[in-house]
C-alpha positions in Angstrom: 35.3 -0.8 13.6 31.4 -1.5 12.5 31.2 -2.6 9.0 28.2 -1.4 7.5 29.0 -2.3 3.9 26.3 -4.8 3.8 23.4 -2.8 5.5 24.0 0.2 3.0 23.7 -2.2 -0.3 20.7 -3.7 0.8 19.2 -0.5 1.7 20.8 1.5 -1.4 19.7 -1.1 -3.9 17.1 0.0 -6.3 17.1 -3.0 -8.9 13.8 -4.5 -9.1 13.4 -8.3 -9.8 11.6 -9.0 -12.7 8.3 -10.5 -12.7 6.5 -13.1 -14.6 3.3 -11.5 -15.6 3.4 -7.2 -16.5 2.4 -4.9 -13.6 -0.8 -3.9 -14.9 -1.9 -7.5 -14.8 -0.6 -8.0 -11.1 -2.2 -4.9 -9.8 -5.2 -5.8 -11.4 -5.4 -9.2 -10.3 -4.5 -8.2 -6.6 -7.8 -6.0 -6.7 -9.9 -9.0 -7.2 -8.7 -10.7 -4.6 -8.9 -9.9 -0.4 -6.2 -8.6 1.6 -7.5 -11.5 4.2 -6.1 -14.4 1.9 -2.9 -12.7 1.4 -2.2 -12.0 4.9 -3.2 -15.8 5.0 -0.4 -16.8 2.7 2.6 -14.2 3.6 2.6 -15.8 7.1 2.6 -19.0 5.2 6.1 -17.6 4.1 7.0 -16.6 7.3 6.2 -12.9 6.7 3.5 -12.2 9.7 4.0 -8.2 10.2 2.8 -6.9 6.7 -0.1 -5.4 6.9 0.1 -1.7 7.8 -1.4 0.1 11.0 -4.9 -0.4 11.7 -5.1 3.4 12.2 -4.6 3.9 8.1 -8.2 3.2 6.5 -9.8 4.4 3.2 -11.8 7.3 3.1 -14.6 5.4 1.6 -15.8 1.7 2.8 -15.5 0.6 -0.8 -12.5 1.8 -2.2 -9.8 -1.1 -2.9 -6.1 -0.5 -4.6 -3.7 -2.1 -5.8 -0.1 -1.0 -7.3 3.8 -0.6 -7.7 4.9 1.2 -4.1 5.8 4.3 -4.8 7.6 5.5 -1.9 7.8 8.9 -0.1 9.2 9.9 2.8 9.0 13.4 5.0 8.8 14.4 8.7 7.9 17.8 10.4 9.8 20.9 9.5 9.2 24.6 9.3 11.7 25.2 6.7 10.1 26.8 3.1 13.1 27.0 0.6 12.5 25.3 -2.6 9.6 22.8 -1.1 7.5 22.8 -3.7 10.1 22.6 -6.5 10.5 19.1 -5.1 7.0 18.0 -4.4 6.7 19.0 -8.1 9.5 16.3 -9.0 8.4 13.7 -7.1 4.8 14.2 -8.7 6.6 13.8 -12.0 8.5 10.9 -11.3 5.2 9.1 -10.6 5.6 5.5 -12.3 1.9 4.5 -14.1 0.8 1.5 -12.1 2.0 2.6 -8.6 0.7 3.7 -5.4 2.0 6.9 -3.5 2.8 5.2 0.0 3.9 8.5 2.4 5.9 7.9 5.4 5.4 10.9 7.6 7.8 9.9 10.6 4.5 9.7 12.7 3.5 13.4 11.7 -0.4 13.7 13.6 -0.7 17.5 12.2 -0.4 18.0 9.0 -2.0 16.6 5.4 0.2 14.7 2.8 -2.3 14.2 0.4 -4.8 16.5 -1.0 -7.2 17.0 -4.3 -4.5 18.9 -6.4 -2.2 16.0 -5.5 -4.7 13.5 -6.5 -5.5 15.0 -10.1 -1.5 15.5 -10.7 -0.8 11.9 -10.1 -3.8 10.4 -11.6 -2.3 11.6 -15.0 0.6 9.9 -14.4 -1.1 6.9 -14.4 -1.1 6.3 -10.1 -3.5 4.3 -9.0 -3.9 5.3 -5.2 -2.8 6.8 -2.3 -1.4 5.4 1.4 -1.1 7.9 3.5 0.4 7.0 7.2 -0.6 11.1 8.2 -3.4 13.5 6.9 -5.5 14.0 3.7 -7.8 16.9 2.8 -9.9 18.2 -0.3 -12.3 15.0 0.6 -14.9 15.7 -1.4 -12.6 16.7 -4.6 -10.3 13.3 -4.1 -14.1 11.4 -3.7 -15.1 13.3 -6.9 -12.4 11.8 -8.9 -12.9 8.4 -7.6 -9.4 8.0 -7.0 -8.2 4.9 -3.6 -6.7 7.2 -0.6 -6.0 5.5 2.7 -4.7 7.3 5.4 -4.6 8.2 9.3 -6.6 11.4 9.6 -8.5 14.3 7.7 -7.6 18.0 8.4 -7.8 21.4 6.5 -3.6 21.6 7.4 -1.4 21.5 4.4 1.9 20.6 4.3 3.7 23.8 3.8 4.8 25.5 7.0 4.5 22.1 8.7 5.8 19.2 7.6 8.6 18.8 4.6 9.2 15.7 2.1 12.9 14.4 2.4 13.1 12.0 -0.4 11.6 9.6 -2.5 11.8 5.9 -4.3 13.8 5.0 -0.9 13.7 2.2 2.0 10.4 3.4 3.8 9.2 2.2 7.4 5.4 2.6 8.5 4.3 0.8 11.4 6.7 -2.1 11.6 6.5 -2.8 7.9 9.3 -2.3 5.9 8.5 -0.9 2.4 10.6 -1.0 -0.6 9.9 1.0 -3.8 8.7 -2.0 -6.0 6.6 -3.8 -3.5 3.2 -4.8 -4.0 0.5 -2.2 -2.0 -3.0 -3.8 -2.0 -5.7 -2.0 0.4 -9.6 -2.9 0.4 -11.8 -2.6 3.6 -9.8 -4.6 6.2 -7.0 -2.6 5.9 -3.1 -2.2 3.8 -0.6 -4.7 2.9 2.6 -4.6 1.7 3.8 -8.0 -0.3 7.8 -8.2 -1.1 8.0 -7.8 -5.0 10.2 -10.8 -4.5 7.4 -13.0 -4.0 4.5 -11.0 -5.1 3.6 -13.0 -7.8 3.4 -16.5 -5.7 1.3 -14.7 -3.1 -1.0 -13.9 -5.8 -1.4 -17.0 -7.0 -2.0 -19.0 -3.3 -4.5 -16.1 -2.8 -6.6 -16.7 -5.8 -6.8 -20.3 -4.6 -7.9 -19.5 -1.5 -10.7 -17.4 -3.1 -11.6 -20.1 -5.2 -11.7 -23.0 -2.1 -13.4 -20.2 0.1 -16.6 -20.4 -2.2 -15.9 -24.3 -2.0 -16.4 -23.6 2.0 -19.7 -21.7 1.8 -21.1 -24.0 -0.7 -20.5 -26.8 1.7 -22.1 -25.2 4.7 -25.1 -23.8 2.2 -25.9 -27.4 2.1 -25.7 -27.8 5.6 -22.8 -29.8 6.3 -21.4 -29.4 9.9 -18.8 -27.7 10.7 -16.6 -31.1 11.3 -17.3 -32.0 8.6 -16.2 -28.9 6.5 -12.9 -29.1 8.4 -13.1 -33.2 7.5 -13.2 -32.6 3.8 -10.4 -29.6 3.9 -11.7 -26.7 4.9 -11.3 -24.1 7.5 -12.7 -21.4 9.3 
């Protein structure tokens, strides 16, 4: 017989690690960095297939996030009973610090995010929105300055359509696995996910790179050849 007893813990287990430095501080340090240098360093631990589908973008070029994966998942359904009892839960087990990151079982119809939505969970202290499906209310989730990334925009809500099954659960989008507790960090060039196991020593190799990066543009500035950037460490 297949013994699953392994798979299941892995997947049931909730605990998260503890991390050197509060959440606030991580979240806000990852938003002063570039999702570039930590792609950069996660292969440098052997994780290469982090950063989420190309397809999910911010609605506005200059929004960046950074938070505690809050995870939710749903798929397409008709069924109405009780729906919004338990979109109303999940809004109030909102963790301050995290983002909402929606896995909609590849859903191309309907929206999972919206400007009610937005205003709920900004109270509880959420800092953004990843949404691998739909958002709407543009203009009202714009108004309240408030990070959404996601696949498409549409005037179709959820109910009718589309059904949340669960939340703060294992999560797949793309071929990124996404635990609640992970790091979510979006800018321009797309979303990453970084393993809360190591979140806090991707941090720090990124804000090195940062730092040598401006070492790099200094050098060519004052017109040093490429060799010879590459000669005295750096890269391109």
């Amino acid at each position: 017989m297949m013994d699953l007893d392994k798979l299941k813990a892995e997947r049931d287990q909730l605990t998260l690690c503890d991390l050197p430095i509060s959440e606030k501080e991580i979240c806000d340090r990852y938003e002063n960095v570039f999702t570039a240098a930590v792609n950069d360093v996660l292969r440098e631990f052997c994780f290469l297939h982090q950063a989420l589908p190309s397809g999910i973008a911010a609605l506005r070029d200059d929004m960046r996030v950074a938070g505690i994966a809050f995870t939710i998942k749903g798929s397409k359904n008709l069924t109405l009973q009780s729906e919004m009892q338990h979109r109303a839960e999940m809004l109030e087990a909102i963790r301050e610090d995290s983002v909402c990151v929606w896995d909609t079982s590849g859903d191309d119809e309907s929206t999972q995010w919206g400007g009610i939505m937005t205003m709920a969970s900004k109270r509880r202290g959420c800092r953004g929105a990843v949404v691998d499906g739909g958002a709407r209310d543009i203009d009202e989730i714009l108004d309240q300055n408030f990070p959404v990334f996601c696949k498409y925009k549409s005037s179709n809500g959820m109910l009718g359509r589309f059904r949340m099954i669960g939340y703060q659960m294992p999560i797949m989008i793309g071929n990124v696995f996404i635990n609640p507790g992970d790091i979510i960090f979006g800018d321009r060039d797309g979303v990453i996910v970084v393993p809360r196991k190591i979140a806090y020593e991707v941090l720090l190799k990124a804000e090195y790179i940062k730092e040598n990066e401006e070492e790099i543009r200094n050098m060519i500035l004052e017109g040093l050849t490429p060799t010879q950037v590459v000669e005295k460490g750096g890269y391109f």
